[in-house]
DRENPALO-503563 format. One line per 4 residues: number of its first residue (from 0); their letters; for each residue x, y, z of C-alpha. Coordinates in nm, 2 decimals, padded with zeros to 4 digits. Example, Ala and Ser with C-alpha at 12.3 -4.5 7.8 and 13.67 -1.06 7.14 Angstrom:
BEGIN
0> AS> 01.23/-00.45/00.78  01.37/-00.11/00.71
//
This chain:
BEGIN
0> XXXX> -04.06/-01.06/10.60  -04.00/-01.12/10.97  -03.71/-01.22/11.17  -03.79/-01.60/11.15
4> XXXX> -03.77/-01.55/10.79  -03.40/-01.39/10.84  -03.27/-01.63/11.08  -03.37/-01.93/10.81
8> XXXX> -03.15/-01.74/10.56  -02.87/-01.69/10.81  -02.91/-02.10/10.93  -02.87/-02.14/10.60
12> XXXX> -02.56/-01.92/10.47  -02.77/-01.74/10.21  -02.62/-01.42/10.07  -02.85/-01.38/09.75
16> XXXX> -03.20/-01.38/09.76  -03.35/-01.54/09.37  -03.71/-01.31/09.33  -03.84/-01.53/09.05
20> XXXX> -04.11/-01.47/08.82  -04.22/-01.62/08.50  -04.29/-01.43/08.20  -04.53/-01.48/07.89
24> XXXX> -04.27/-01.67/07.73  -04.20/-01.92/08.01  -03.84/-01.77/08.07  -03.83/-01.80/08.47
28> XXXX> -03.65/-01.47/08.55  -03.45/-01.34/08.89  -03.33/-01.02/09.04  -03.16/-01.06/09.36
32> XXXX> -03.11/-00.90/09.66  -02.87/-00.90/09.88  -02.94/-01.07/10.23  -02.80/-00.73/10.42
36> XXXX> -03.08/-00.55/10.23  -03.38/-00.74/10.25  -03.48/-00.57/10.63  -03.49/-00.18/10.45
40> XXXX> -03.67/-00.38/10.15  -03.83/-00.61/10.23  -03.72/-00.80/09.96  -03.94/-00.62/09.71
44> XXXX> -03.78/-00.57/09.37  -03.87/-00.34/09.07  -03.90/-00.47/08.69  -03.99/-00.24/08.37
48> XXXX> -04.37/-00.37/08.27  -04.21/-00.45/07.93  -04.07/-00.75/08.10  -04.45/-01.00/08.02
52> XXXX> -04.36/-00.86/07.66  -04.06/-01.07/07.56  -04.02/-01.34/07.31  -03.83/-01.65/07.41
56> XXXX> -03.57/-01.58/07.14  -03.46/-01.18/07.27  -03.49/-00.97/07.51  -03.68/-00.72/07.27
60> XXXX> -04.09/-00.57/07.30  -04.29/-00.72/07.06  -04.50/-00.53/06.83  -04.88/-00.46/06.92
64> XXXX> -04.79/-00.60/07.36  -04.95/-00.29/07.50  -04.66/-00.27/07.70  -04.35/-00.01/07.66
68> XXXX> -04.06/00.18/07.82  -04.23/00.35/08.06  -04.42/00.16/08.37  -04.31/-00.03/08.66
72> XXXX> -04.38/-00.30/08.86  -04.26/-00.45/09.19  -04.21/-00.77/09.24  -04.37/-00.85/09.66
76> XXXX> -04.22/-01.21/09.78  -04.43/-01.45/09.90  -04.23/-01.56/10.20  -04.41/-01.89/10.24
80> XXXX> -04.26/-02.01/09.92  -03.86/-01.91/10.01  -03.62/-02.21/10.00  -03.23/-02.21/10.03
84> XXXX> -03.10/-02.39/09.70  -02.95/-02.73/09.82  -02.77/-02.70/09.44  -02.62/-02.33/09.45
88> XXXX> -02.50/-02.25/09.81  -02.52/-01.92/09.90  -02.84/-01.87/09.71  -03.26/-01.94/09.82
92> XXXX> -03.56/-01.86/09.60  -03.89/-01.72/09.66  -04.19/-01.64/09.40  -04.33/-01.34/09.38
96> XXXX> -04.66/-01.15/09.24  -04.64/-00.86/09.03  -04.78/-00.55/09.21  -04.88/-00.20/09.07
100> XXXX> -05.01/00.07/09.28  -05.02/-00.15/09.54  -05.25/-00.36/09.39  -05.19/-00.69/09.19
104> XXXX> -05.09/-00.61/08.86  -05.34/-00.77/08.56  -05.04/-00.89/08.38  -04.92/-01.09/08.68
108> XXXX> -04.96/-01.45/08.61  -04.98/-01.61/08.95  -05.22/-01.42/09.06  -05.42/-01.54/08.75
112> XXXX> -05.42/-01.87/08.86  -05.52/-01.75/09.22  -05.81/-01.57/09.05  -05.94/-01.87/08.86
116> XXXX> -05.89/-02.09/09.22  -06.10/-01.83/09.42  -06.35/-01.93/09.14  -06.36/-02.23/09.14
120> XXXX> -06.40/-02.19/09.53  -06.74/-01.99/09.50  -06.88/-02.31/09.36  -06.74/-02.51/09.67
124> XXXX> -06.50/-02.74/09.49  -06.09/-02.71/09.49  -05.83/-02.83/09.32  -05.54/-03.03/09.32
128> XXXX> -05.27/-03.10/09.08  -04.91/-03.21/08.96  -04.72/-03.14/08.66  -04.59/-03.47/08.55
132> XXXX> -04.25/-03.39/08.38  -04.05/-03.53/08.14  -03.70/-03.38/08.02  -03.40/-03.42/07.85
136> XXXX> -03.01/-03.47/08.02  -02.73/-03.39/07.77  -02.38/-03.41/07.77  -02.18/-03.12/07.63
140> XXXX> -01.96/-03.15/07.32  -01.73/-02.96/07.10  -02.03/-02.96/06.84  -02.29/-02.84/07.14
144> XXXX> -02.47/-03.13/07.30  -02.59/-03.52/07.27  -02.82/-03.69/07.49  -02.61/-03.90/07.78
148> XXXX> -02.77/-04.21/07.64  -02.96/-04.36/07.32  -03.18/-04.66/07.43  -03.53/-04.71/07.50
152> XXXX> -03.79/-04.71/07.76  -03.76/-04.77/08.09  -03.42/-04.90/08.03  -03.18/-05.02/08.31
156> XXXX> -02.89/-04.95/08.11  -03.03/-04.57/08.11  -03.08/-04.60/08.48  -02.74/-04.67/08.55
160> XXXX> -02.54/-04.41/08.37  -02.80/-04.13/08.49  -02.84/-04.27/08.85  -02.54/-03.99/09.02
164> XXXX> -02.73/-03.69/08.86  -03.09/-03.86/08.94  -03.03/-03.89/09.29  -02.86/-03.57/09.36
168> XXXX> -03.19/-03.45/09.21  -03.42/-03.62/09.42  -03.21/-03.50/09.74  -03.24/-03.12/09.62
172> XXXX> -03.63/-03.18/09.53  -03.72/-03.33/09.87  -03.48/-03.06/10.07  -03.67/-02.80/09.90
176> XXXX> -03.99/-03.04/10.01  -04.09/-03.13/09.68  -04.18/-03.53/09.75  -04.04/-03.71/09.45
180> XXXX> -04.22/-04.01/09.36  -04.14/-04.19/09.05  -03.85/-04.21/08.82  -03.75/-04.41/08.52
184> XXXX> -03.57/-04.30/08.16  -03.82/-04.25/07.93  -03.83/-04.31/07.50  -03.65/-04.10/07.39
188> XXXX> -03.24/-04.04/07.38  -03.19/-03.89/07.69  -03.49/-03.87/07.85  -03.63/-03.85/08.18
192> XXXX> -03.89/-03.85/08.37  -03.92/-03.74/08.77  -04.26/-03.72/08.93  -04.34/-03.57/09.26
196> XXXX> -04.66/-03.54/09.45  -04.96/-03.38/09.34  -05.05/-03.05/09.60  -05.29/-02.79/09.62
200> XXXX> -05.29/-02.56/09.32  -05.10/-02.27/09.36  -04.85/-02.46/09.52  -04.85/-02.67/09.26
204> XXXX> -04.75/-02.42/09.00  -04.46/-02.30/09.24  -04.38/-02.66/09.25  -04.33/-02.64/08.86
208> XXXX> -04.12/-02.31/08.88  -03.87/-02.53/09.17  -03.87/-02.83/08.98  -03.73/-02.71/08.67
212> XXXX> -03.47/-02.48/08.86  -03.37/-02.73/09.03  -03.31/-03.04/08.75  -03.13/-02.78/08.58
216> XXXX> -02.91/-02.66/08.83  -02.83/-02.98/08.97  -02.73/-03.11/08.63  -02.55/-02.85/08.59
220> XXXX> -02.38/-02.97/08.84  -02.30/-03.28/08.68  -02.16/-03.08/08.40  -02.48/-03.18/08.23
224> XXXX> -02.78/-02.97/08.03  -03.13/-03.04/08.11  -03.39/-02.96/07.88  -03.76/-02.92/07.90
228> XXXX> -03.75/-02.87/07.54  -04.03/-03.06/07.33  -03.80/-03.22/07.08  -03.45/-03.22/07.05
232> XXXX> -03.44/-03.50/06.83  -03.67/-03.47/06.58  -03.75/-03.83/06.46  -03.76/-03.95/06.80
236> XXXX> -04.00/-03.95/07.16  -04.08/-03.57/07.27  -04.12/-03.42/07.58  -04.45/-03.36/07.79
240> XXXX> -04.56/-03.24/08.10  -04.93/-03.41/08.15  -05.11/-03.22/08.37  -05.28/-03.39/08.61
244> XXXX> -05.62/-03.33/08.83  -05.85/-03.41/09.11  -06.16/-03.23/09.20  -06.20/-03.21/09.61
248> XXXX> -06.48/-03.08/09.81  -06.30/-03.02/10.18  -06.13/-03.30/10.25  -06.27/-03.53/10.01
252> XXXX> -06.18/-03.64/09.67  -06.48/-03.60/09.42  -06.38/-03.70/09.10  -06.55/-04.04/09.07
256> XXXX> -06.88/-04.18/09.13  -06.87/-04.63/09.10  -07.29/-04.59/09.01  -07.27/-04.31/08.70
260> XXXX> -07.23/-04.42/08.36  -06.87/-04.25/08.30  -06.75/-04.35/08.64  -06.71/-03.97/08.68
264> XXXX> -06.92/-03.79/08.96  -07.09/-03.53/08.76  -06.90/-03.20/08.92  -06.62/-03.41/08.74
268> XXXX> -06.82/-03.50/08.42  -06.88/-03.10/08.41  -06.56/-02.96/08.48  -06.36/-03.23/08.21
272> XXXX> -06.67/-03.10/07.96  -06.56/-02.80/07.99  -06.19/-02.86/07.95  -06.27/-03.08/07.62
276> XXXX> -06.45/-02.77/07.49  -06.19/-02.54/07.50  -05.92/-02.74/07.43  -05.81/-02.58/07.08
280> XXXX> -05.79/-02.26/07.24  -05.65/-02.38/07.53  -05.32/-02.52/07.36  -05.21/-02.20/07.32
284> XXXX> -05.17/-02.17/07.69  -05.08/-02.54/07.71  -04.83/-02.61/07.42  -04.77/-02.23/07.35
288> XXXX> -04.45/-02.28/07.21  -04.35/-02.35/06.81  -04.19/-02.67/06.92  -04.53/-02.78/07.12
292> XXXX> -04.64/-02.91/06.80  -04.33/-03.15/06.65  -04.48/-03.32/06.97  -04.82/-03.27/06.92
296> XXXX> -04.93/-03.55/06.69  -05.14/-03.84/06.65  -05.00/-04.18/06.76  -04.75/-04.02/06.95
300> XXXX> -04.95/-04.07/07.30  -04.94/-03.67/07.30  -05.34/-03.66/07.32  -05.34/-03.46/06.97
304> XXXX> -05.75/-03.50/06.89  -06.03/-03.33/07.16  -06.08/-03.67/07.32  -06.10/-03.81/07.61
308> XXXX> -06.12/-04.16/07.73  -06.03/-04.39/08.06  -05.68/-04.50/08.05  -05.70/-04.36/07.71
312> XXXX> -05.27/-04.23/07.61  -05.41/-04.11/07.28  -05.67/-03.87/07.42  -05.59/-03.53/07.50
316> XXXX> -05.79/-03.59/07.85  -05.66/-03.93/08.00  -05.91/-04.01/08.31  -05.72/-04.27/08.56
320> XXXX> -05.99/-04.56/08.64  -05.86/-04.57/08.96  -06.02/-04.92/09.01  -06.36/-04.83/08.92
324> XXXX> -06.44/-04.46/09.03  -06.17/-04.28/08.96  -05.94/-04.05/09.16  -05.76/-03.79/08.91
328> XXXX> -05.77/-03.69/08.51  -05.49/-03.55/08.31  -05.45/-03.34/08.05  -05.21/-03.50/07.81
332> XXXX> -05.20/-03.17/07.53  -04.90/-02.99/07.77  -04.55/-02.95/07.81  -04.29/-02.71/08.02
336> XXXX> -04.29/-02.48/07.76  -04.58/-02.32/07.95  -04.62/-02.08/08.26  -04.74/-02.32/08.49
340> XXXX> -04.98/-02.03/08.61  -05.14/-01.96/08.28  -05.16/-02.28/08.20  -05.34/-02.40/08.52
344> XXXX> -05.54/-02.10/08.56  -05.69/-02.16/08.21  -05.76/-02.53/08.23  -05.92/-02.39/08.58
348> XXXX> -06.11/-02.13/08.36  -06.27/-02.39/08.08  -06.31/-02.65/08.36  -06.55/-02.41/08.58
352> XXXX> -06.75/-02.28/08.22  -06.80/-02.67/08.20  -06.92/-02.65/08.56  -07.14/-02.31/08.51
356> XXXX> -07.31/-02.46/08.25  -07.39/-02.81/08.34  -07.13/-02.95/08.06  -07.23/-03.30/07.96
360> XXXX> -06.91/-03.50/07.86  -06.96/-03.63/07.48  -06.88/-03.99/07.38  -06.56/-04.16/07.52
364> XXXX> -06.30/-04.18/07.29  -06.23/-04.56/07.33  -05.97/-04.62/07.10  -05.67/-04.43/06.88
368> XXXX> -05.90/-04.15/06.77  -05.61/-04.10/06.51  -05.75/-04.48/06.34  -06.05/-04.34/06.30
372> XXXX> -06.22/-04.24/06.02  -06.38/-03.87/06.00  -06.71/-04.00/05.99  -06.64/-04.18/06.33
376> XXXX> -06.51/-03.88/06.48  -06.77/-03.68/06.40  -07.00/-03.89/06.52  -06.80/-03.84/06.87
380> XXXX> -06.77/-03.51/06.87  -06.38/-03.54/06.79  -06.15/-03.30/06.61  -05.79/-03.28/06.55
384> XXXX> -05.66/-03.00/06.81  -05.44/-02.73/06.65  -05.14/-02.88/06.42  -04.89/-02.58/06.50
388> XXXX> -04.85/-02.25/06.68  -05.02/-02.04/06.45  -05.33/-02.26/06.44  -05.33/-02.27/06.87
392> XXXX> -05.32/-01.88/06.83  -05.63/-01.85/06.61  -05.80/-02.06/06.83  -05.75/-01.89/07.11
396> XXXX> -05.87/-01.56/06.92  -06.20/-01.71/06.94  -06.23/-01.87/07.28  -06.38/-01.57/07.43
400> XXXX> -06.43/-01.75/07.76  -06.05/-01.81/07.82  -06.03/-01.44/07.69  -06.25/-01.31/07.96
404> XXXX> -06.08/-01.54/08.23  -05.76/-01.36/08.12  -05.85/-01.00/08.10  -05.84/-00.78/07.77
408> XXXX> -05.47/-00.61/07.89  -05.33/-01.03/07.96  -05.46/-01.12/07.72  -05.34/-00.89/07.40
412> XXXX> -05.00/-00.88/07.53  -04.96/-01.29/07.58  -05.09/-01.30/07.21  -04.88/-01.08/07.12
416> XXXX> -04.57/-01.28/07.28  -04.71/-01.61/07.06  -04.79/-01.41/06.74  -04.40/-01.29/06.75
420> XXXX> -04.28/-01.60/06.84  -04.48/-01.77/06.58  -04.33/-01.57/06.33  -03.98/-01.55/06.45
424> XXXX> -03.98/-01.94/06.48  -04.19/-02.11/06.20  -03.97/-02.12/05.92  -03.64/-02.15/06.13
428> XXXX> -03.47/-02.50/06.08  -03.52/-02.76/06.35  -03.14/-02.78/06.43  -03.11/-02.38/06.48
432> XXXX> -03.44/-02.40/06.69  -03.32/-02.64/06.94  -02.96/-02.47/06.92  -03.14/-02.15/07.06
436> XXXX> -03.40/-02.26/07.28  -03.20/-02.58/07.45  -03.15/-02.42/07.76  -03.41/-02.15/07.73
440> X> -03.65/-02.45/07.81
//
């Protein structure tokens, strides 16, 4: 916090300050200071440790979190991240990392994800990503809410009754420097999809927090609801957020090698090993939420088997062929429903175990794994990836690299969070679930 810092907020008219962080059930959170108090503070605000032990569907401690009552933490900006809000004058953001102690807190997810980059930095490589996002608009109505339009993909008759609320939210994405690159409606009623520039990856997980925020704000604006919920519809398209990746070594892009088999260089062929591996236990972190898996299923183009392939939309890992060596991968098995630092950090985590060990990739998965027989995926090393929440959680019981990567106090209470949720959610009908989570999401 520095003068430069207050002089930005005053240019800007700021009076409240949004310290955000993200808890175990992907609920981005916000106390807020006051701009006259920020030079005695600093900006640094407390929350009970209870806080990374709430359910999406209350603000109650599950059983069995490790975390109680008693304990606090403080939430220390990170300055380099603050933006005014171009969608709620009078208010900026900033993210923050969970200190205790004056050290960082286990429990704090971002610094997970900087954990898992340090990592990954030992072995000389870095990483850059995007979350590719697709989302909901709806318009209000005396019964709750209906998608703004029902037609199909890519549709210009979609285009032109969302285009106000679209470009207000490419304005408010590129004031906050968020480069937007793509946009067209996508399958379902309703939905969207707004794609902005991949970016180093920290940033790129406070790039997630910021784009949410902001589509949902600035609909808001519209008199509109914007939701990152999977399904809202439930015979219809669902929402993803593929993850996308690119291995770089300085300034170079390594993911692709023209003269190796795969077209992969083999730090690549490692590291998306290594993701393929873990990727039952990784959909936990992923697709951690109940309504992941009305999503997650085969011939959907959700990536619901551990495959991968090149320009593959059926595979869980989709590698781009980039003309003949490629440049990036994605990870099709994830949507918004996940903190975008636990879900990075993990992929991260399985993508350096593939890279410690010298992962060979197995077959490519050159077709609809879902058409195949189980003989033929056996014989490629394919299985279907978890069919619902309690499945994801099981797996992840298991994994004990991704349990290592998180830490034994993470990593009981984030089960903890799922295991609740699993229960509170599983038998609840699909109406009441999107009725309660809508705008949670």
């Amino acid at each position: 916090m520095n003068e430069d810092t207050m002089a930005y907020l005053r240019e800007h008219d700021v009076r409240f300050v949004q310290v955000i962080w993200c808890d175990n059930a992907n609920v981005i959170r916000a106390k807020m200071p006051h701009i006259d108090q920020l030079p005695g503070t600093g900006g640094v605000v407390g929350i009970s440790m209870a806080q990374q032990a709430l359910p999406v569907m209350f603000d109650g401690v599950v059983p069995n979190s490790g975390l109680g009552p008693v304990g606090e933490a403080l939430l220390h900006p990170d300055w380099t991240t603050l933006r005014a809000l171009p969608y709620l004058p009078g208010f900026a953001r900033v993210l923050a990392d969970m200190i205790v102690d004056g050290e960082p807190w286990e429990h704090c997810p971002r610094t997970f994800l900087k954990q898992q980059i340090a990592r990954l930095g030992e072995l000389g490589l870095t990483l850059k990503a995007s979350f590719e996002n697709e989302f909901f608009l709806l318009q209000k109505t005396e019964a709750g809410a209906a998608p703004v339009d029902d037609t199909v993909f890519a549709a210009t008759t979609a285009i032109n009754q969302s285009a106000a609320v679209i470009l207000d939210m490419a304005e408010a994405l590129g004031e906050q420097c968020l480069e937007v690159e793509t946009y067209y409606p996508e399958s379902g009623p309703g939905q969207q999809e707004l794609s902005i520039r991949y970016r180093d990856a920290l940033e790129a997980g406070d790039a997630q927090i910021a784009f949410r925020e902001t589509v949902r704000g600035v609909a808001a604006n519209h008199g509109l609801i914007a939701s990152f919920l999977p399904k809202i519809v439930e015979d219809k398209a669902g929402s993803g957020c593929h993850l996308n990746l690119s291995l770089w070594r300085g300034e170079e892009n390594v993911c692709g090698d023209g003269a190796s088999e795969t077209k992969l260089s083999r730090d690549a062929e490692s590291f998306v090993a290594g993701i393929v591996e873990h990727l039952p236990g990784l959909c936990a972190l992923t697709v951690p939420s109940h309504a992941s898996y009305r999503r997650l299923r085969p011939h959907f183009w959700a990536g619901a088997f551990t495959a991968w392939g090149v320009d593959n939309r059926e595979a869980a890992v989709r590698v781009f062929s980039g003309h003949g060596v490629p440049k990036r991968f994605e990870l099709k098995a994830s949507d918004a429903t996940a903190n975008p630092y636990l879900a990075l950090g993990s992929v991260l985590a399985a993508g350096i175990d593939g890279l410690d060990r010298g992962l060979s990739l197995p077959p490519e998965c050159r077709g609809d794994p879902g058409l195949l027989s189980d003989e033929e995926r056996r014989g490629l090393g394919i299985d279907r990836l978890p069919a619902d929440l309690g499945q994801a959680i099981r797996a992840l019981e298991q994994d004990t690299t991704l349990l290592a990567a998180l830490g034994s106090q993470r990593s009981q209470t984030y089960l903890a969070v799922r295991r609740a949720e699993w229960k509170g959610l599983k038998d609840l009908p699909f109406e009441e679930e999107v009725k309660l989570l809508l705008e949670r999401y």
